[in-house]
N, C-alpha and C positions, 0 to 999 in steps of 0.2 A: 600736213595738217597738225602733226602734233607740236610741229617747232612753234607754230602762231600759239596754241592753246601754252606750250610753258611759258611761252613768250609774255603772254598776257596775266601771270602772276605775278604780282609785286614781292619781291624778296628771295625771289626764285634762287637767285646767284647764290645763296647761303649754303643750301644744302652739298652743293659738291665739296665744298670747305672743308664741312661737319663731317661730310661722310671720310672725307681722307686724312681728318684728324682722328678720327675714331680706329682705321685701319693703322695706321702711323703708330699711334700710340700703342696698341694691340699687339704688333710684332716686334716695336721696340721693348714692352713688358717682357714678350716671350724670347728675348734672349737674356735679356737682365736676367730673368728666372735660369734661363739652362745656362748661364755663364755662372753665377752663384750655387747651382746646385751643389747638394754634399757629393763627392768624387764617389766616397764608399757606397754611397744610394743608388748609384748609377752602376758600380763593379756591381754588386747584389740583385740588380735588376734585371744586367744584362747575361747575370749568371740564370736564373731560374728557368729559361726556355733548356740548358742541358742538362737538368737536374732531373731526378725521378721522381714520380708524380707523387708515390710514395712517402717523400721527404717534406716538412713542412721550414720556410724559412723566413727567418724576421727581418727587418730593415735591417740590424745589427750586422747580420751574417751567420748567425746565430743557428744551432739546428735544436727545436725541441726533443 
């Protein structure tokens, strides 16, 4: 039933296009972004889960 109903909409074909250009684009950004990232922002980041809750820390690395 549903295949006749999409069937019956003129332009229909577009949207799987749109929709996999959107996802496409989407995940190629999200690596452009974590390939680019600052290295140090990422040490700093993945430092804080063993840090004491106590200490407060900058992007820098910084301890106030």
């Amino acid at each position: 039933m549903y295949k006749n109903v999409l069937q019956a909409i003129d332009g229909i074909e577009i949207y799987p296009l749109i929709s996999f250009t959107i996802f496409f684009v989407f995940f190629l950004g999200l690596i452009v972004y974590v390939v680019l990232m600052d290295k140090k922002y990422v040490q700093v980041m993945s430092g804080i889960a063993c840090e004491d809750e106590t200490e407060e820390t900058t992007i820098d690395g910084l301890r106030q």
